[in-house]
N, C-alpha and C positions, 0 to 999 in steps of 0.2 A: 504493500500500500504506500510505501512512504516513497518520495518522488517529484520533483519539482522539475520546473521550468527553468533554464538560465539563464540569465539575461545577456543580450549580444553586447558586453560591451566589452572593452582589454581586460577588466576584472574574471569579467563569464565568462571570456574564451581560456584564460589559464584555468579556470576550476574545471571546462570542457577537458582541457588537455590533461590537465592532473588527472579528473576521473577516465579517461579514455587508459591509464596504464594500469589502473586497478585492475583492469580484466587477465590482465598476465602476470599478475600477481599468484596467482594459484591454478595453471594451466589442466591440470587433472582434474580436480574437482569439476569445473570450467564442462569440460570435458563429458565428464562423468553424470551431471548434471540438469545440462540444458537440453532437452531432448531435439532430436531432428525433425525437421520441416512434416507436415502433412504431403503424405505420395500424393494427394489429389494436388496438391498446390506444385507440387516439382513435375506433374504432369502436365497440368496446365499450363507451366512457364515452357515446360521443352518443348510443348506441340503448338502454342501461339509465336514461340518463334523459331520452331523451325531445326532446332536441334538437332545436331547428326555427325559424323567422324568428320566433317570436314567444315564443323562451326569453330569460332573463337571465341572465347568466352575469358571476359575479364572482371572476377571476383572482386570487392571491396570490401577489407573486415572479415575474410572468412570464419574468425576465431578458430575453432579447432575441425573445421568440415561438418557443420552440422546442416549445409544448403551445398557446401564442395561434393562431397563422398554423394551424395544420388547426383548430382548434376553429371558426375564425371563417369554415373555409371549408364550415360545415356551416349559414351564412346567423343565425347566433343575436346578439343584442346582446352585447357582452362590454365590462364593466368592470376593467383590470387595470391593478392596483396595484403599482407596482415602487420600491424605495428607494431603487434608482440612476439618476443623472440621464441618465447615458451607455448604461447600458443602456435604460435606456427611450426614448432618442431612436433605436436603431439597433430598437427594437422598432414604433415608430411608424412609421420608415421600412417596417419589413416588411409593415404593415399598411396601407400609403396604398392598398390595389385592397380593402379590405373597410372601408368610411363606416360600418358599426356597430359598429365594434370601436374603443373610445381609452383611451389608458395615462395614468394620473395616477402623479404622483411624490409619493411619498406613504411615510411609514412604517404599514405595515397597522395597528399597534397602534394606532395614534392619530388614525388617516384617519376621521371622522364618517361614520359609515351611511347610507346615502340612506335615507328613509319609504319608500320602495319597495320590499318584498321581492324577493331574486333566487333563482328556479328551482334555480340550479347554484351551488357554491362549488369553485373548483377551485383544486387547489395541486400542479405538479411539481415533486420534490426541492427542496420549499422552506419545507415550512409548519412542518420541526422547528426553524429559524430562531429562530420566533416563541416568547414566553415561555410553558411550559408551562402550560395553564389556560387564558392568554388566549385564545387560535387560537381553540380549541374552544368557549368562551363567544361569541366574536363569533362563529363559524359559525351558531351557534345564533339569532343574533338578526339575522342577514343574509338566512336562508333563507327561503321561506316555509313555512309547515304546506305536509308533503309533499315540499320541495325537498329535491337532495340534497348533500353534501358528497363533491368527489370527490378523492384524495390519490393521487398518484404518489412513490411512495418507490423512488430506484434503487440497488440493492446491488452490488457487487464482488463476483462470486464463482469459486470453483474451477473451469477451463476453457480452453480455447484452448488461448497458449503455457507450459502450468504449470511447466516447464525455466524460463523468461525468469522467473514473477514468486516460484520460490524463488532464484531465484540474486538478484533485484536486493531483494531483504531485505537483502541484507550492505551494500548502496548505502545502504538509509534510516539501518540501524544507525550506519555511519558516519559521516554525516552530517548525524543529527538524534538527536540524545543521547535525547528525550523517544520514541522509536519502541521498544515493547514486545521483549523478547527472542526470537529464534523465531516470530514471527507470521503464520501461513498464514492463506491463502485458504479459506473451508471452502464445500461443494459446497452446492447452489441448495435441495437437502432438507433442508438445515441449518438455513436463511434464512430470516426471515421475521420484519416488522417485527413492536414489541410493539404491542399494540391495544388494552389496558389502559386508557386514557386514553379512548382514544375509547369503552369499554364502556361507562365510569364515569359519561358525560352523561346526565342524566336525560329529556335533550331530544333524545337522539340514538339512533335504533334500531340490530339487530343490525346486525354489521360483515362487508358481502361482501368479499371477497379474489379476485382474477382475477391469474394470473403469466404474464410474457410477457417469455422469455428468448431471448437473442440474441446474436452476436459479434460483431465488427467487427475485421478487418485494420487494424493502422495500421503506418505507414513512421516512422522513429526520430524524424525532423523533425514527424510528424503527433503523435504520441504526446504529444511533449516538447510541444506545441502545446497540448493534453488536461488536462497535471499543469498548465501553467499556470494554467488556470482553475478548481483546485482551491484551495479558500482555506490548508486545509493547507501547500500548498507554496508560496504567493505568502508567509504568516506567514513562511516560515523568512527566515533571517539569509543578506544578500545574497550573502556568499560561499558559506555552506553550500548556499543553494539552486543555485549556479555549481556547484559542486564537484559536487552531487547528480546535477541533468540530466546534466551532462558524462560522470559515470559509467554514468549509465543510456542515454545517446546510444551510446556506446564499446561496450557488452556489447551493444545491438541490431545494431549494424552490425558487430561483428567473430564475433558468437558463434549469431547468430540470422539472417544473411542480410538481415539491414535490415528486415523487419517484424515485428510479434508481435501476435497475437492475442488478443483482451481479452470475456471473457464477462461479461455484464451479467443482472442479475434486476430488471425493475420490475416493482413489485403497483402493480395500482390496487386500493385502498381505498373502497369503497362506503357511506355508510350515512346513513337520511335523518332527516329532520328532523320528528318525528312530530308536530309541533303545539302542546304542551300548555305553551309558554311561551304 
């Protein structure tokens, strides 16, 4: 639950950048944790654009192949760029049964564009990272006329055990000052990334939208496994983040039977590269 907005300014972009290295801070867990993409939604990206042993596909943010490992089992080239050194080596490993698919360590902003246009530009829950403007100027100049840009943005929404995530508000409240008053979960028709940005490229056509919601069980030990590889909760302050889990561990196992249920909404975001750079 706990999760703000940053403000775009030379303040927010270092707290940006700060929190963008928490993720490789614990590359296993990372790992072990965040579960892979819905087969409907990795279906629907390979066959809207076209996927096949002689696409180019270039990753942004792969973390440890949790959208790399099926894309790359659809036989396509893939280039992904990851800024953690530890997650990209537990992504490599997931990748040694597919030779055309290698991870460069690399910060996207600054990684040199190969002369070779790519097909695909893809990014799960990772390319709002990147400095607003940037992403979308290099997508533009990565693709070729006709390639497409495809984005996975994954929301939190109202679902599952909705008992478990009003009552564990009063956990972030107390234990993370900066956690908004009152803050619910609101329901998946609520939802839906702003697109504004991507409208705005003069090199980038209309913006398809495909939603593909889902749940997942997790056991209090899995959960607290989850929030850790949230940058949110790795930032908070080493006790408060003790104190936080501890109380969220307590209320699943004593008030919820040891599991709770967590509804999720990923869009994938469509929209191609019409040429006229």
């Amino acid at each position: 639950m706990v999760g703000h907005d940053i403000p775009d300014t030379a303040m927010g972009r270092c707290r940006v950048t700060s929190l963008r290295g928490t993720f490789d801070e614990d590359a296993e867990r990372y790992d072990r944790a965040r579960p892979a993409y819905p087969p409907a939604l990795v279906r629907a990206l390979a066959e809207r654009t076209g996927l096949g042993p002689d696409s180019r596909v270039l990753e942004v943010g792969p973390g440890t192949g949790q959208l790399t490992v099926p894309l790359a089992e659809w036989g396509c080239r893939i280039t992904a760029v990851e800024l953690g050194p530890s997650l990209a080596a537990v992504a490599r490993r997931r990748l040694r049964a597919f030779p055309r698919a290698h991870v460069e360590v690399a910060d996207f902003e600054r990684w040199p564009l190969p002369d070779e246009p790519f097909d695909v530009m893809a990014a799960a829950t990772a390319f709002h990272w990147l400095t607003p403007g940037t992403g979308l100027d290099r997508a533009a100049r990565a693709l070729r006329p006709g390639g497409t840009l495809a984005l996975v943005a994954t929301h939190h929404v109202a679902g599952g055990s909705g008992d478990f995530f009003r009552e564990v508000q009063e956990c972030y409240e107390r234990w993370d000052p900066a956690t908004p008053p009152g803050l619910r979960l609101v329901g998946e028709d609520r939802t839906a990334t702003d697109t504004a940005e991507l409208a705005e490229l003069a090199e980038l056509g209309p913006v398809e939208s495909l939603r593909f919601p889902r749940e997942i069980t997790y056991t209090a030990r899995d959960y607290i496994d989850v929030l850790l590889t949230y940058s949110g909760h790795r930032a908070l302050e080493p006790a408060a983040r003790r104190g936080l889990l501890d109380d969220i561990r307590e209320l699943i196992d004593t008030r919820h039977g040891g599991t709770v249920t967590k509804r999720y909404l990923h869009e994938l975001l469509l929209v191609r590269n019409d040429g006229t750079r």
